[in-house]
N, C-alpha and C positions, 0 to 999 in steps of 0.2 A: 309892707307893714301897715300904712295907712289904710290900706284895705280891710287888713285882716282887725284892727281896732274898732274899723266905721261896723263892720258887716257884724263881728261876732260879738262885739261889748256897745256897738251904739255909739261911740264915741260922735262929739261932737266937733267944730272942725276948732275953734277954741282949745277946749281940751288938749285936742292931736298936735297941736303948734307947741303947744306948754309940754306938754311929753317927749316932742322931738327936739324942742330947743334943750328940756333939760337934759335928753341923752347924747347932743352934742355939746353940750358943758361940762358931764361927767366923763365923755370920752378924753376930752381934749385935757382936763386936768388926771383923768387913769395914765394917759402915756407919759406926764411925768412922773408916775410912780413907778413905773417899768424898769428905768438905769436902776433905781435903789432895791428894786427884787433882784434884778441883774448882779447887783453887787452881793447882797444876802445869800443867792445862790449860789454863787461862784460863776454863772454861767446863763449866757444871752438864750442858749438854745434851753436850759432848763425851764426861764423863765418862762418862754414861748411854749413850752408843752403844760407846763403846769398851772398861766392864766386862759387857756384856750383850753383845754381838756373841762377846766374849772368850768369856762364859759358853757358847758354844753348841757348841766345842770338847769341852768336857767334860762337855755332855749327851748328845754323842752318845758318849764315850768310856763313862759311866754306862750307856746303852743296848745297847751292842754290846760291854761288854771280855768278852772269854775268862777272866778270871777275876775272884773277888768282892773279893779289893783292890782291885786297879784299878779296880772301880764304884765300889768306897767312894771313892777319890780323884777321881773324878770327878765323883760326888756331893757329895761336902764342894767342891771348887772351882767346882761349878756353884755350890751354894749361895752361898758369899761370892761371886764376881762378881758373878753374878745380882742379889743382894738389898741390895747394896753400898750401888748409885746409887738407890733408891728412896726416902732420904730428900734428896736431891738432888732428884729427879725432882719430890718434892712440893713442896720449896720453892720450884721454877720454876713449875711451875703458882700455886703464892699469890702470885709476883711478877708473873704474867698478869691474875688479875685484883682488881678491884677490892675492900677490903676489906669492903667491906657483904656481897659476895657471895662469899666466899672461906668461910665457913661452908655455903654451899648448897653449892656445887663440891667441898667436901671431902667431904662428904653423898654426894654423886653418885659421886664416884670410890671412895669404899667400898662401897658400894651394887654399883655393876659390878665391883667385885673378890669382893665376897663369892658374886653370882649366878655367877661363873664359878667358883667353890668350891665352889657349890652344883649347879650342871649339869653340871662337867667329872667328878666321880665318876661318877654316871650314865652319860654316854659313853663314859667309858673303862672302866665295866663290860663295856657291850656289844659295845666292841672288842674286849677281853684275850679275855671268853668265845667271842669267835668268830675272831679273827684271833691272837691274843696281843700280847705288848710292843711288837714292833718297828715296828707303824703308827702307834704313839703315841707314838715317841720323835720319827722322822720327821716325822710333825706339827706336834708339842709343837716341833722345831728351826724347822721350818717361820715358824711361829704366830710366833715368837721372834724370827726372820730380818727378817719382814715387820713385827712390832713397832719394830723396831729403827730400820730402816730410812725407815719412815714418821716414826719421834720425826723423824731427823733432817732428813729432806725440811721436816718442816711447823715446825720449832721451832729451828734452829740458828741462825736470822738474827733470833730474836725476844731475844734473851739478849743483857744487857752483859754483857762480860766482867767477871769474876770479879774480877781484879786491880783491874781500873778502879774496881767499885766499892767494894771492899775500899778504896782510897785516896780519897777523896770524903767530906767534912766527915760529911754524911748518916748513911755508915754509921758511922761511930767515936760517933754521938750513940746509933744502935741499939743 
């Protein structure tokens, strides 16, 4: 993203520091507002289809605006959507499975987040250097779309709802 800032709006490295600190001050205060959508919707998996689907609005706004505010504002609200429901996302998953193995599972799911950290630079070198930005926003919505989409195919009938369990002896003992 620093690339695509410096190269296609000029940004300055100033600038780029103030843009990225404040999208990791809106991200880190978006994910506490995740549990109280969570709650509103009745459901962790809802919340995650409906701030990430949201999110992709304004990836593509990021990728295509005509000018470099409006990337920055699309960039900061992709950011909070986006990274809203991820600690949502994780606590369904530890409600999935079992706790003996909810330590390997979390293992595993950082493991595959970080190798796509670690392979997605790489490709999208050899994008930008041969195609530039815009295969990779396209993609990146793409990728995003069919993430989304799959959470909820495979996981919105696996969740109690939210509320339910929120009133349930159980949890007020957690």
């Amino acid at each position: 993203m620093n690339l695509f800032f410096v190269e296609r709006y000029g940004f300055q490295s100033g600038l780029l520091g103030a843009v990225f600190s404040l999208s990791a001050l809106i991200t880190g205060l978006s994910s506490m507002v995740g549990p109280r959508l969570a709650f509103k919707f009745g459901s962790k998996i809802k919340t995650v289809v409906v701030t990430q689907s949201s999110s992709l609005v304004f990836l593509l706004l990021l990728g295509f605006a005509p000018f470099g505010w409006l990337a920055v504002v699309g960039f900061l609200m992709r950011a909070a959507l986006m990274n809203m429901a991820s600690p949502l996302y994780s606590a369904f998953v530890m409600e999935q499975v079992p706790e003996r193995q909810q330590g390997t599972v979390n293992s595993v799911m950082n493991t595959v987040w970080v190798l796509g950290w670690a392979i997605g630079p790489f490709v999208s070198g050899l994008v930008q250097q041969r195609y530039g930005f815009t295969p990779l926003f396209i993609a990146t919505a793409m990728f995003y779309g069919l993430a989304v989409f799959f959470t909820w195919l495979f996981f919105h009938k696996h969740e109690t709802p939210v509320s339910t369990r929120i009133l349930q002896p159980e949890a007020v003992a957690e």
